[in-house]
C-alpha positions as CSV (number, residue, x, y, z in Angstrom):
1,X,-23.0,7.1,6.4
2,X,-24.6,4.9,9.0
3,X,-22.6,1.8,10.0
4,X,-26.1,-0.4,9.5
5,X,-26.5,1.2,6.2
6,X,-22.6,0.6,5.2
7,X,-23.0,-2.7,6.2
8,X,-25.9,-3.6,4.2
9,X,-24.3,-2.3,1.5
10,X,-20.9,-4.5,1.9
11,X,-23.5,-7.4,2.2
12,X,-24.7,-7.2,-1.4
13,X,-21.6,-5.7,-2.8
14,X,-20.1,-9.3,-2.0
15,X,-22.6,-11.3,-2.7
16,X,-22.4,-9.7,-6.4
17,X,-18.5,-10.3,-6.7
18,X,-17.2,-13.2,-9.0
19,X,-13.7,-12.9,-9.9
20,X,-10.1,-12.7,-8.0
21,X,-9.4,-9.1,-10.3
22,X,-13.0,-7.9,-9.5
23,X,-13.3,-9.2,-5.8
24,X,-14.0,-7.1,-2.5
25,X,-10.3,-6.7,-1.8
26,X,-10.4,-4.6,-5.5
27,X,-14.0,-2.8,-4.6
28,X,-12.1,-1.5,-0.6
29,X,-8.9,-0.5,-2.8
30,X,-11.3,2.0,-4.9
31,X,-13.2,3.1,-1.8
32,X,-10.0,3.4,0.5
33,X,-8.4,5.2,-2.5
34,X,-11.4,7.4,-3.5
35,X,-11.7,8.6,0.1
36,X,-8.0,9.3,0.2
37,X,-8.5,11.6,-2.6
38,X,-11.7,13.3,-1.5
39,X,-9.7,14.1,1.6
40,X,-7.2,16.1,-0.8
41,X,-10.0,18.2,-2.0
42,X,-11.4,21.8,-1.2
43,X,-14.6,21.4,-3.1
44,X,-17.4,19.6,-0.9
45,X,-18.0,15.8,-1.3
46,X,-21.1,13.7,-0.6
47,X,-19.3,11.3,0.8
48,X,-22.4,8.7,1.2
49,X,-23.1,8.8,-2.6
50,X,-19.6,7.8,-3.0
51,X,-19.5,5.4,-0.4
52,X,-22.1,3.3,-2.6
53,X,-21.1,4.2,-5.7
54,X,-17.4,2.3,-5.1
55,X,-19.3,-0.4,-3.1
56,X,-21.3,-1.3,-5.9
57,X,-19.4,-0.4,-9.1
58,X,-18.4,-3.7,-10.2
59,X,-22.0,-5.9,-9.3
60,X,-22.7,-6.1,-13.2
61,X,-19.7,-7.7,-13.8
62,X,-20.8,-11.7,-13.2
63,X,-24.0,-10.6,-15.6
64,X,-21.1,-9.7,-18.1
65,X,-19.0,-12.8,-18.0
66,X,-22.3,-14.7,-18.8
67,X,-22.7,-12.5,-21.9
68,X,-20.1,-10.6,-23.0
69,X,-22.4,-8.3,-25.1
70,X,-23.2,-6.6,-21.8
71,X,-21.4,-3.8,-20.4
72,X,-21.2,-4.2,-17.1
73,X,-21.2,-0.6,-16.0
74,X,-24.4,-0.1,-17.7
75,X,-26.1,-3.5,-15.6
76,X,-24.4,-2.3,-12.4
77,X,-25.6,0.7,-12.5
78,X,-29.2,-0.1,-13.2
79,X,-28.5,-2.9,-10.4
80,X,-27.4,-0.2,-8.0
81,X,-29.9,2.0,-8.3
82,X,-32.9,-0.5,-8.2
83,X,-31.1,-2.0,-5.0
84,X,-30.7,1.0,-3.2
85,X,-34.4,2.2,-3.9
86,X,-35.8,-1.0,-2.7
87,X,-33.6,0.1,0.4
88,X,-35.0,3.8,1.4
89,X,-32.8,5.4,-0.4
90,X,-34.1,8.5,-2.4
91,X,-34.8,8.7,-6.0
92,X,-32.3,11.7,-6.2
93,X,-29.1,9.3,-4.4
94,X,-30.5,6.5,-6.7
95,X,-29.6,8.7,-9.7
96,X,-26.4,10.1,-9.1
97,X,-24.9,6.4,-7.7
98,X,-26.3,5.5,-11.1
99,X,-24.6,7.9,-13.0
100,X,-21.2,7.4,-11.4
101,X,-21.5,3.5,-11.6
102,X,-22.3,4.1,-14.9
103,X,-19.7,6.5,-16.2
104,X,-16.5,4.7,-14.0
105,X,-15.7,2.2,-17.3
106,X,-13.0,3.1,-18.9
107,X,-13.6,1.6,-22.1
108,X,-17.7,2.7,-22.8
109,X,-18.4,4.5,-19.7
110,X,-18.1,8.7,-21.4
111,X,-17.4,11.7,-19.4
112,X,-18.1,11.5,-15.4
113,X,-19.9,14.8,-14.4
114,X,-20.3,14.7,-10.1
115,X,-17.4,15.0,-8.1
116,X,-18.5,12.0,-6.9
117,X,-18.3,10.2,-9.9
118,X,-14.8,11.5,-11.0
119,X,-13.1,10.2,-7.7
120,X,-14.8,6.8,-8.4
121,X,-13.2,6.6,-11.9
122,X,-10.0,7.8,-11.2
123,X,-10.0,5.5,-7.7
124,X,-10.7,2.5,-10.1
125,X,-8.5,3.6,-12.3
126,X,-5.3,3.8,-9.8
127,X,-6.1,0.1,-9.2
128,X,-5.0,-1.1,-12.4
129,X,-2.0,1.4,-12.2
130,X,1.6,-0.4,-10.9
131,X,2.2,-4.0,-10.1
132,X,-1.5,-4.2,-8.8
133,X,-2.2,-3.6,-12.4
134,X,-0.5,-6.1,-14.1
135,X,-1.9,-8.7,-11.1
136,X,-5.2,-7.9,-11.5
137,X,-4.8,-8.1,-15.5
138,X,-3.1,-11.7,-15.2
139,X,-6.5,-12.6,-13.3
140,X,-8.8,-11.2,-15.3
141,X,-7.1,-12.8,-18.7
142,X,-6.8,-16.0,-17.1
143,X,-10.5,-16.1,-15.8
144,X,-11.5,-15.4,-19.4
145,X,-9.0,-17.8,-21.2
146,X,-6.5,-14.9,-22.6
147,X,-2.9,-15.5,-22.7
148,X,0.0,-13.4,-21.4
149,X,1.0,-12.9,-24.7
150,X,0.8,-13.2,-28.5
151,X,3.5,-13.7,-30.6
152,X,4.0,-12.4,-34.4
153,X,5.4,-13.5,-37.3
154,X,9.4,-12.5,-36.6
155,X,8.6,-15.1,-33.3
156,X,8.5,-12.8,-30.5
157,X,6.3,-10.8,-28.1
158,X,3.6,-8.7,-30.3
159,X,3.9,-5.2,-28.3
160,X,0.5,-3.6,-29.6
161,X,-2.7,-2.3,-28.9
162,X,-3.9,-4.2,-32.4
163,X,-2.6,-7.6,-31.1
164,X,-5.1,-10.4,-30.2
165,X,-6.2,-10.1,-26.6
166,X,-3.8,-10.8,-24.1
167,X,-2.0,-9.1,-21.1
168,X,0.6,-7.7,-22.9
169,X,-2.3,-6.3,-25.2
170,X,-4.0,-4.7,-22.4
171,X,-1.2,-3.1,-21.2
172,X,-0.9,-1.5,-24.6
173,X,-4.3,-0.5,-25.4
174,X,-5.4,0.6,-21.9
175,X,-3.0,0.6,-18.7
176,X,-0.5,2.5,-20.0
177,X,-3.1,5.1,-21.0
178,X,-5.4,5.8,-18.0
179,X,-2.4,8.4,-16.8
180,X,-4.0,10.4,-19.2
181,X,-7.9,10.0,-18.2
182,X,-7.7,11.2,-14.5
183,X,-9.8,13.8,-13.5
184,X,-8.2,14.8,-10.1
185,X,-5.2,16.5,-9.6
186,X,-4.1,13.5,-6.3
187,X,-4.9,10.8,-8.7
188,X,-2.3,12.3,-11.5
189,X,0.7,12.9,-9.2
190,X,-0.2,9.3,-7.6
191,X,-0.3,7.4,-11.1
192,X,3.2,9.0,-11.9
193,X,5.2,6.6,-9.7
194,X,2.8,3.7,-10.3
195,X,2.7,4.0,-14.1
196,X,6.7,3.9,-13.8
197,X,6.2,1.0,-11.9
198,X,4.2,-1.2,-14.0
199,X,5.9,0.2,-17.2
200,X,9.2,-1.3,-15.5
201,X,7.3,-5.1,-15.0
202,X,5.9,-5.4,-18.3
203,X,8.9,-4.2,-20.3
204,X,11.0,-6.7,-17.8
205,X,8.4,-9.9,-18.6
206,X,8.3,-9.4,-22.5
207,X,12.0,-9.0,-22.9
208,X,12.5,-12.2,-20.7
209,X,10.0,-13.8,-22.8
210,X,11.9,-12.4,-26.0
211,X,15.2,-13.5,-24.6
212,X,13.9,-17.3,-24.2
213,X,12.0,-17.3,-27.7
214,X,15.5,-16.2,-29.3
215,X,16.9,-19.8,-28.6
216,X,14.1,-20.9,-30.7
217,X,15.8,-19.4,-34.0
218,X,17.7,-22.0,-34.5
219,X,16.0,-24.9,-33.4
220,X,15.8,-26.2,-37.5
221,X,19.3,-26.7,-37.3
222,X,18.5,-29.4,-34.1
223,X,15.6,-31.2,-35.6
224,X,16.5,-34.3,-37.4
């Protein structure tokens, strides 16, 4: 890619960026790890299309925090595409940036068909593996209002995927689950050690919250 064009591309990217667990720092982990990746490969890679596709993954998410109807895959990927044809760019690169943008989300975003597309989700995806996950996570719940945690009805730490929304709940219903979603065979062996990782620093914060919410048992017995 030409530096002028990569640059121009950086330029919106940013000014589209809201949030500390959706910044730039998050959109250069995904391209720095998504070119890492397609380095690892035999099969070819257009590496410009993937270029833009990480740099503008994430510009529908601000349209998303102001209604939370949208999905912000979906906008950023119409966003991308409109952007980069108002730039030069052809209506076939328009397309396929549009497709990966729009097939990276884990939650809505179905099957990513371009190799292309496949190292963008599974570059996103490693950035919510490990402690950057559970970072990132705290950020996002806290920009929202979420909590670290819910608690149930025996008073302590409600490990599931069917609590209210919370870190903890994330965790459950998503980060320790995108292991299995990776499409690339570097992106598996690299989750491995990170998944470990962040499975160690949740299990460590709930049972510290646990252990403190214990001494709560009997605090009848200290009321007057």
């Amino acid at each position: 890619m030409e530096r002028e064009k990569y640059q121009e591309l950086t330029a919106y990217m940013q000014e589209c960026m809201a949030d500390a667990a959706h910044d730039k720092e998050h959109v250069w982990r995904v391209l720095g790890y998504a070119l890492k990746l397609a380095g690892e490969l035999t099969e070819p890679v257009d590496h410009d299309r993937l270029i833009a596709s990480c740099l503008l993954h994430d510009i529908g998410r601000a349209a998303q925090f102001k209604d939370p109807s949208l999905d912000h895959a979906a906008v950023g990927a119409d966003m991308a595409a409109a952007w980069l044809g108002d730039h030069g760019y052809s209506p076939e690169f328009c397309e396929a940036v549009r497709s990966a943008i729009r097939s990276h989300r884990y939650r809505t975003g179905g099957r990513a068909e371009t190799i292309e597309a496949q190292l963008l989700f599974d570059a996103d995806k490693l950035d919510v593996c490990g402690v950057m996950g559970l970072f990132r996570t705290i950020s996002y719940c806290d920009h929202v209002g979420e909590p670290y945690y819910t608690v149930g009805e025996n008073g302590l730490v409600e490990f599931t995927a069917d609590a209210e929304a919370s870190v903890v709940q994330e965790y459950c219903y998503k980060l320790c689950h995108v292991e299995e979603r990776f499409y690339t065979g570097g992106a598996k062996r690299l989750a491995k050690e990170l998944s470990r990782q962040l499975e160690e620093a949740v299990h460590l914060v709930v049972d510290q919250a646990n252990f403190a919410r214990a001494g709560l048992w009997d605090l009848e017995n200290h009321l007057q």
